[in-house]
C-alpha positions as CSV (number, residue, x, y, z in Angstrom):
1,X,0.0,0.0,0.0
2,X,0.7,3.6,-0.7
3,X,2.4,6.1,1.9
4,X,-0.5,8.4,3.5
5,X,0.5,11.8,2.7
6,X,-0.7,14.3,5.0
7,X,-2.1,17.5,4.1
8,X,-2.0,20.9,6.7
9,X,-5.2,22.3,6.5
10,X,-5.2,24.7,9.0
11,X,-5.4,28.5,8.7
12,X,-3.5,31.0,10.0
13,X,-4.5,34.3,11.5
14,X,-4.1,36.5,8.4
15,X,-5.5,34.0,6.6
16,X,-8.1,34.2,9.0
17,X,-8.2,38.0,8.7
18,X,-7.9,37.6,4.8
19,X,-11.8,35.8,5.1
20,X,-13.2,38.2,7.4
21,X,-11.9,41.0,5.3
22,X,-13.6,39.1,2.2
23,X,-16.9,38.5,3.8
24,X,-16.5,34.7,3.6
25,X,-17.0,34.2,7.1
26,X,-18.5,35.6,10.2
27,X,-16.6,36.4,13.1
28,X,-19.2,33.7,15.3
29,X,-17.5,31.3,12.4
30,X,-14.0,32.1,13.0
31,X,-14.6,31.6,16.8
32,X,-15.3,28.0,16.2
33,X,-12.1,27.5,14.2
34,X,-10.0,27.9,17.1
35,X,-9.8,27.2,20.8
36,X,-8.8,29.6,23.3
37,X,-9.2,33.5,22.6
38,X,-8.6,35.0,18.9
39,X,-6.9,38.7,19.8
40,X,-8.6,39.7,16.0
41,X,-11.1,42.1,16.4
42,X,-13.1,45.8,14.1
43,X,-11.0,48.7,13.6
44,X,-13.2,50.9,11.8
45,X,-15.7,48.6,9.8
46,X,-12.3,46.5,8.8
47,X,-11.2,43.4,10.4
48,X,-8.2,43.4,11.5
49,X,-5.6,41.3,14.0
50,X,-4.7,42.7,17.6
51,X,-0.6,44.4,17.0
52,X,1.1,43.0,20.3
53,X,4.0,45.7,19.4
54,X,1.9,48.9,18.6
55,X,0.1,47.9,21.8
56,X,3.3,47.1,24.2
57,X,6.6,47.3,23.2
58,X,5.9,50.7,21.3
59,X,4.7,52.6,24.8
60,X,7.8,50.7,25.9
61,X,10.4,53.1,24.4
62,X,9.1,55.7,26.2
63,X,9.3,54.8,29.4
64,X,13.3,53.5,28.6
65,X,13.9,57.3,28.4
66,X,12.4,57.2,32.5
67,X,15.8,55.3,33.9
68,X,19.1,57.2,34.1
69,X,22.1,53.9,34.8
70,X,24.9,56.8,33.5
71,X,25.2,59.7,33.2
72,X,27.0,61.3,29.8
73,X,29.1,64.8,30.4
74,X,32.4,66.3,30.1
75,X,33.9,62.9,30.7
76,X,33.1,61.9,27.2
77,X,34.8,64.8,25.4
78,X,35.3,64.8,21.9
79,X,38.9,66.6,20.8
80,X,40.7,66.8,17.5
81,X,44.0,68.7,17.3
82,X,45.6,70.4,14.4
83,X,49.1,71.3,14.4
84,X,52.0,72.3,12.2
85,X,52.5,70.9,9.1
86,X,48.7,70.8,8.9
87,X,47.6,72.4,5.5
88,X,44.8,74.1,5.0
89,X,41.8,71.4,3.8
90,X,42.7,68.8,6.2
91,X,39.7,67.3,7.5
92,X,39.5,65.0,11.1
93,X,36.9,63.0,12.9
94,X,36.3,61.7,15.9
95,X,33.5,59.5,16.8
96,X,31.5,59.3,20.4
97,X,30.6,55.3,20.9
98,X,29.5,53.1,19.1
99,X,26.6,52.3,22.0
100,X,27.0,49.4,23.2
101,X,24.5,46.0,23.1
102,X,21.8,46.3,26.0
103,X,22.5,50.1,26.1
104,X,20.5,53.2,25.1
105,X,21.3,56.8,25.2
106,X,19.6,59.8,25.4
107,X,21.9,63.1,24.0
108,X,19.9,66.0,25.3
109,X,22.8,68.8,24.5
110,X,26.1,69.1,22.2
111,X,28.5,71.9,22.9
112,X,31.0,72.9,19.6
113,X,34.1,74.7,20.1
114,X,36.3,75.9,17.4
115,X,39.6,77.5,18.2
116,X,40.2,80.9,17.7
117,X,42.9,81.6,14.9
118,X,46.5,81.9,15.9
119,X,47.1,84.0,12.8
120,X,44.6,83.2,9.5
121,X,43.5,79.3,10.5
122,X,39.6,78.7,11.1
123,X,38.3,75.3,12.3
124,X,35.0,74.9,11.3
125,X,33.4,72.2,12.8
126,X,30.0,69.9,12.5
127,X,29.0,66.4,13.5
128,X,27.1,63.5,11.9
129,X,24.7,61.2,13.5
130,X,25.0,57.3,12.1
131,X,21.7,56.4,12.0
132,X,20.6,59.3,10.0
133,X,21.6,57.3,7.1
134,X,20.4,60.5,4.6
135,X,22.7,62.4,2.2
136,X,23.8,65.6,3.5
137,X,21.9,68.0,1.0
138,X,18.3,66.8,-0.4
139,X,19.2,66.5,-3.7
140,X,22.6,64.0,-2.8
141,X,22.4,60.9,-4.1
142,X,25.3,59.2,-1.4
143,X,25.1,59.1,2.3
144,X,28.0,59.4,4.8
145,X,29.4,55.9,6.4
146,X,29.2,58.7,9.4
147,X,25.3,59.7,8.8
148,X,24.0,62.9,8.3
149,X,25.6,66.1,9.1
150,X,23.6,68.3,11.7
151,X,24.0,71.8,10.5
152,X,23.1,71.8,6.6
153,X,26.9,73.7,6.4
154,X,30.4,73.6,8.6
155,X,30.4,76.7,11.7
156,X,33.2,78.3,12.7
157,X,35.7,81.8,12.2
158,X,38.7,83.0,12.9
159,X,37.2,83.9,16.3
160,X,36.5,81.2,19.2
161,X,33.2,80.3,18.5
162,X,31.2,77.9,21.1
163,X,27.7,76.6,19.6
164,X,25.1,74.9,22.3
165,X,22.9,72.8,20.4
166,X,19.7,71.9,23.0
167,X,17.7,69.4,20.9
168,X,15.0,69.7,23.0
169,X,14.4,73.1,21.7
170,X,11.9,74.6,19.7
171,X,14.0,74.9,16.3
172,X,16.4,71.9,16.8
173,X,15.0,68.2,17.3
174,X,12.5,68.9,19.1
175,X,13.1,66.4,21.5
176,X,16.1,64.2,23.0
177,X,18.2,62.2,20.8
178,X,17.3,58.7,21.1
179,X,20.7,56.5,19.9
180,X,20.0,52.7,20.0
181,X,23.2,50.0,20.2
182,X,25.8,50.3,17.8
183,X,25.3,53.8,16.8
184,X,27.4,56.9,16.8
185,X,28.0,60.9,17.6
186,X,30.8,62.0,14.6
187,X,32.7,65.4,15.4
188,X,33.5,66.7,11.8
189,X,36.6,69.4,11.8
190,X,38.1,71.1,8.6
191,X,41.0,73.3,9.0
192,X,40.0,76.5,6.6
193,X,41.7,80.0,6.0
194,X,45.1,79.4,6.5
195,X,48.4,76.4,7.1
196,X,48.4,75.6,10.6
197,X,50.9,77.5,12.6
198,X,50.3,75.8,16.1
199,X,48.3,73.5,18.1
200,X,44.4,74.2,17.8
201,X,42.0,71.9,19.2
202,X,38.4,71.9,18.1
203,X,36.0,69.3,20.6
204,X,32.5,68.5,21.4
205,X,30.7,67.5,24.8
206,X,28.0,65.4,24.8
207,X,25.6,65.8,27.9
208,X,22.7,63.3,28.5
209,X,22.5,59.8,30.1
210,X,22.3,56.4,29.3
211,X,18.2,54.5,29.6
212,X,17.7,50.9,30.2
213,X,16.6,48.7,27.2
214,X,12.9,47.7,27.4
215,X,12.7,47.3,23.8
216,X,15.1,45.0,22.1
């Protein structure tokens, strides 16, 4: 005799959802095709399945931003020096993280400095956020292995400039930077107007602190 060959017959839930959606079946019918409770229910005259992450692990990510394990100051300065024979062009970077598994961090304010000149050098300075993975100008066609840049174009003079970005602020973000495991803060500086003729250091301080992982 012949091997039986078995054939699943059972529906799943968007199948399920596919025949409510059609009209084939009633939800009394679809009760009676499974045991136990069906989280399926009418959003708006449209059947539609219950979404376990819009309904709990989204709301989640908020309350991650309630913990504080660390906190993230001066101690995580960002510095990049430029000194003779430095020519004029010469572009540096130097990244904050990467964040590390099981972390999450929460930048609420990034303070710029760019040196002032020692005779004709300006440092203009920027930084890029990696998952901002969006060419620099709307129209640009590659991103950055870096991310974004934040300011649309470098800032800096001849002067000592210091530039206090609260991105909680109306104008800014908006609201804190949220920066999930494995991404990174990049200080962008270009040394402009002139050779270097002596040490000028350009940095950035990162102030925030560091939630605890609800949502993996």
């Amino acid at each position: 005799m012949g091997r039986e060959r078995l054939i699943d017959k059972s529906i799943s839930q968007a199948d399920l959802i596919r025949a409510l959606q059609a009209g084939t079946i009633t939800f009394a019918q679809a009760q009676q095709m499974f045991s136990g409770v069906i989280p399926i229910g009418d959003y708006k005259g449209v059947a539609a399945a219950l979404d376990i992450d819009k309904l709990v692990n989204q709301p989640l990510v908020q309350a991650e931003g309630l913990y504080a394990l660390d906190k993230i100051d001066a101690r995580d300065i960002l510095t990049i020096n430029f000194n003779v024979p430095d020519l004029i062009g010469v572009t540096r970077r130097a990244r904050l993280g990467p964040v590390p598994a099981g972390e999450v961090w929460f930048i609420n304010r990034l303070v710029l400095i760019s040196p002032a000149a020692l005779t004709a050098e300006a440092i203009q300075v920027n930084f890029r956020v990696s998952p901002w993975a969006i060419p620099d100008l709307r129209v640009g066609l590659t991103a950055d292995a870096d991310g974004r840049s934040y300011w649309p174009a470098d800032q800096g003079t001849v002067a000592l400039n210091t530039y206090t970005v609260d991105l909680p602020a109306q104008g800014e973000l908006g609201a804190e930077l949220r920066l999930e495991a494995g991404a990174v803060i990049t200080l962008v500086a270009t040394l402009t107007g002139g050779n270097a003729t002596g040490l000028l250091a350009a940095t950035l301080t990162p102030f925030g602190r560091k939630g605890k992982v609800l949502v993996a």
